[in-house]
C-alpha positions in Angstrom: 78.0 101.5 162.4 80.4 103.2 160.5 83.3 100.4 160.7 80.7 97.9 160.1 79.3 99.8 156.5 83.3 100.0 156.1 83.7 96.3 156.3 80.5 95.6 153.9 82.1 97.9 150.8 85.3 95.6 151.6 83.1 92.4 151.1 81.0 93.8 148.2 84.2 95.1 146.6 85.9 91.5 147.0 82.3 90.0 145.6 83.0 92.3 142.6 86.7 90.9 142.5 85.8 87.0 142.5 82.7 87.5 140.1 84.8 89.0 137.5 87.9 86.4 138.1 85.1 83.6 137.9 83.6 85.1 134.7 86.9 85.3 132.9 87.7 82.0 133.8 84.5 81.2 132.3 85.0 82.5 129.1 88.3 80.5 129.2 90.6 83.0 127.7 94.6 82.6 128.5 96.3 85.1 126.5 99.8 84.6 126.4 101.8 88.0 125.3 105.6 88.1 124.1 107.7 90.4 123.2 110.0 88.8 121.1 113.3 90.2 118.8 114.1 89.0 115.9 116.2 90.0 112.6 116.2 90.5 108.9 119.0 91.6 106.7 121.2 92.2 110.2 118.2 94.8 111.3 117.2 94.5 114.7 113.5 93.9 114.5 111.2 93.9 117.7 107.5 92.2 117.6 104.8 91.0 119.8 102.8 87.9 119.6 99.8 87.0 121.4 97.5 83.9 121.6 95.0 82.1 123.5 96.5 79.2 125.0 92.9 78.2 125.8 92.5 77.4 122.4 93.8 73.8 121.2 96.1 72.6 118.7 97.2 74.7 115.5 95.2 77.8 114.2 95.7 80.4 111.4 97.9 83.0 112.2 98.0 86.6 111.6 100.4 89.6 110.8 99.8 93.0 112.0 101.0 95.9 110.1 101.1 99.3 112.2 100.0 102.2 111.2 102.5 105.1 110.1 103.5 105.8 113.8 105.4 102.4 114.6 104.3 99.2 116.4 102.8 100.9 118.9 99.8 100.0 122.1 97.4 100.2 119.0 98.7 97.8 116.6 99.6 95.1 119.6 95.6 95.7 121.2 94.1 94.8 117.4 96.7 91.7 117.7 95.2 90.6 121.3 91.9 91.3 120.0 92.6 88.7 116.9 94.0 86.5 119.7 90.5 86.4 120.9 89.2 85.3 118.1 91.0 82.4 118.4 93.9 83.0 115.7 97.4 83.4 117.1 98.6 87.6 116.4 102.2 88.5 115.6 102.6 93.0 115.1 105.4 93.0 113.3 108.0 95.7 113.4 108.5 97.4 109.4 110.8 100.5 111.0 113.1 98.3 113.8 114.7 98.4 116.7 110.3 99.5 118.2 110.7 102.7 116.6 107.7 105.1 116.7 107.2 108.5 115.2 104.8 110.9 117.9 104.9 113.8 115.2 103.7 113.5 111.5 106.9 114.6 110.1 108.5 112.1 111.6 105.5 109.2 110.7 106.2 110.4 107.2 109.8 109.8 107.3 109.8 106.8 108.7 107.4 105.4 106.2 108.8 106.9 103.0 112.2 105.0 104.2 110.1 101.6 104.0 108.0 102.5 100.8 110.8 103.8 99.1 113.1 100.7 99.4 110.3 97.5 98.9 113.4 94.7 99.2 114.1 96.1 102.7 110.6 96.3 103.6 109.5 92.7 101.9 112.7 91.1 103.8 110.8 92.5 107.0 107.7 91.4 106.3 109.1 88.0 105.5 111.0 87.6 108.5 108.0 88.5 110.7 106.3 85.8 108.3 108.6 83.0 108.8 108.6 83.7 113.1 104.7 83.8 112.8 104.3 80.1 110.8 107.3 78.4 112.9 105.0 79.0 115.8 104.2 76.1 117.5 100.1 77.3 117.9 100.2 78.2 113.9 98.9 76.5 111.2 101.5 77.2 108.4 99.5 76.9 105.9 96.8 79.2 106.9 98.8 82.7 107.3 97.0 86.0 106.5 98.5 89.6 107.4 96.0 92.7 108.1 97.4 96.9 108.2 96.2 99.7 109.3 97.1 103.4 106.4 100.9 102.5 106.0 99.8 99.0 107.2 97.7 98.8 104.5 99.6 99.8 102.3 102.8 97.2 102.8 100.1 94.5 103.2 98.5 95.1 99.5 102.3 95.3 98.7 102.7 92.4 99.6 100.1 90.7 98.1 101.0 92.3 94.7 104.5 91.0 95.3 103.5 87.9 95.2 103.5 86.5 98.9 102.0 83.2 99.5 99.4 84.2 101.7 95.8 83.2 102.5 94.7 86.7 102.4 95.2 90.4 103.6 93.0 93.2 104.5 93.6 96.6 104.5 92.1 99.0 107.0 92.1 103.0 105.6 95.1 101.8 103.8 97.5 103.5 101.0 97.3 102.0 97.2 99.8 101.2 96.0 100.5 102.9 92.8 102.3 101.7 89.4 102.5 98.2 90.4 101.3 95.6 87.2 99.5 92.8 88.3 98.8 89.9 86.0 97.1 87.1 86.7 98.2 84.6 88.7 100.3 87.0 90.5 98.4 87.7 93.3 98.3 84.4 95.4 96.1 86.3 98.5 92.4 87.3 98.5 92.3 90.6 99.3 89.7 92.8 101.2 89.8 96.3 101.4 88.2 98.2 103.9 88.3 101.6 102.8 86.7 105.2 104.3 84.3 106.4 101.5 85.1 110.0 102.6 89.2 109.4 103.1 91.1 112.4 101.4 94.1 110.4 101.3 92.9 109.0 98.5 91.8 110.0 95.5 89.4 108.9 93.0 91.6 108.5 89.9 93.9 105.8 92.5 90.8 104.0 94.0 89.7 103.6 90.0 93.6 102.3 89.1 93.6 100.2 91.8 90.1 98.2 91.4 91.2 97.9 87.8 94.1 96.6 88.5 92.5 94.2 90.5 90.1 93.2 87.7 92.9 92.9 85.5 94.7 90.8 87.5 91.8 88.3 88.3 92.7 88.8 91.8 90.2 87.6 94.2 89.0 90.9 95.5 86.7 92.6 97.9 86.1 96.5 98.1 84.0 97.7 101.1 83.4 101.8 101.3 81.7 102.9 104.9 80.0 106.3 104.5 81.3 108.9 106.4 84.4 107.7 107.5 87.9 109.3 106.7 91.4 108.4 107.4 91.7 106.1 110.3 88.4 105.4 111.0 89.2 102.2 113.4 91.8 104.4 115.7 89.5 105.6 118.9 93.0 108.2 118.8 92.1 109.7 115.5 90.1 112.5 116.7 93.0 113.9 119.3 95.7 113.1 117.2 93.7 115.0 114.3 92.9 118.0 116.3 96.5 118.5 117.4 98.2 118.2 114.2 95.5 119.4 112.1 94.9 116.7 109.9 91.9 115.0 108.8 91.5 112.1 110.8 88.4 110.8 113.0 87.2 108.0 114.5 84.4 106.7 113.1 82.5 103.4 115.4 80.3 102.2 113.1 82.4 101.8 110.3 85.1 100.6 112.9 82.8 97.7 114.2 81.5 97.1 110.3 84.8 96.6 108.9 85.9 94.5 111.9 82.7 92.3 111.1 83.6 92.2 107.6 87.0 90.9 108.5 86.1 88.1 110.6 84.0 86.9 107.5 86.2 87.4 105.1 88.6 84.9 107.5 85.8 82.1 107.4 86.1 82.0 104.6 89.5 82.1 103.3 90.3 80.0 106.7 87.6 77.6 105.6 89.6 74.7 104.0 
């Protein structure tokens, strides 16, 4: 009795095995993952691109910014989860060579190298721009770029800078501060999905950012989520908050929301 209850978890396992193998095939997803190094200004640079190779012919393509700790598991699962989707992912590397900070003093220096030099970090954002179009799965002409707090930050950068892009979105991202915008500068829509509750930043630079915005004429979307502070979409935020004392917390409803909101904003700038 007992080797035969053995041999029927066995077959019920295996059962288990073959339905979940049959159900992904059904849902037809082939993600193909790549590491892939690449250079800009002589800076070794490393990213990873992902798409479904289920999906046929060219598709818009996306950039993924990382957060203040480096392209790390986080930034390349949002890219797989855009790969999903249907568009084809590329996290980009803004520090190089992969590197990630695992303390916030380090996060902070690492970032305030980037910010503080915008020709170094625009020539890495560019050359992650240029792999992502040349990719044989990507439309060129349909390119947006989404970050995550410094993420955010470099993509509205960007956007200000001028980059021809279809649009970017910024998740709990940085302002950026000083920057004139006049209009016709800003070739990208924008969307900002920002936590209503984030101490990072403060009223007086949300109100000099949206009126920058208006001033510019930039097509521009501002969406709050009550509750939610500083990286809001990072299921991490909550350890990482309680062990360096900062102010961070997941939040899953204005994770899901802002996801939603994103997908939307794509129709429609992916539309024509």
């Amino acid at each position: 009795m007992k080797n035969f209850m053995v041999i029927a978890v066995l077959v019920f396992l295996m059962f288990l095995l073959y339905c979940g193998q049959k159900h992904e095939k059904m849902m037809g997803m082939d993600l193909h993952e790549q590491q892939i190094q690449y250079t800009a200004n002589g800076d070794t640079l490393n990213g990873y691109l992902v798409y479904d190779n289920s999906v046929k012919g060219r598709r818009p393509g996306v950039l993924v910014v990382h957060e203040w700790w480096g392209q790390n598991e986080y930034a390349r699962e949002r890219a797989r989860m855009l790969a999903e989707l249907g568009y084809t992912a590329f996290a980009l590397d803004m520090y190089g060579k992969g590197k990630q900070a695992h303390h916030p003093d380090d996060a902070g220096k690492f970032a305030a190298q980037v910010m503080q030099h915008m020709d170094v970090a625009k020539a890495r954002f560019m050359a992650a721009l240029k792999l992502l179009k040349s990719n044989e799965t990507v439309d060129p002409e349909k390119i947006a770029a989404i970050g995550y707090c410094f993420g955010g930050g470099v993509v509205l950068g960007m956007a200000e800078m001028g980059v021809d892009l279809k649009g970017v979105v910024s998740f709990h991202g940085s302002l950026p501060a000083d920057q004139k915008v006049e209009p016709g500068q800003v070739k990208a829509s924008i969307l900002v999905c920002h936590g209503a509750n984030d101490p990072f930043v403060t009223p007086e630079q949300l109100e000099a950012f949206n009126n920058e915005m208006k001033n510019g004429a930039v097509d521009y979307t501002f969406k709050s989520y009550p509750g939610a502070v500083h990286s809001f979409t990072n299921p991490m935020a909550d350890s990482v908050g309680q062990k360096f004392n900062l102010p961070l917390a997941y939040n899953e409803t204005a994770d899901q929301q802002s996801w939603t909101d994103m997908k939307e904003f794509f129709n429609r700038i992916f539309a024509n």
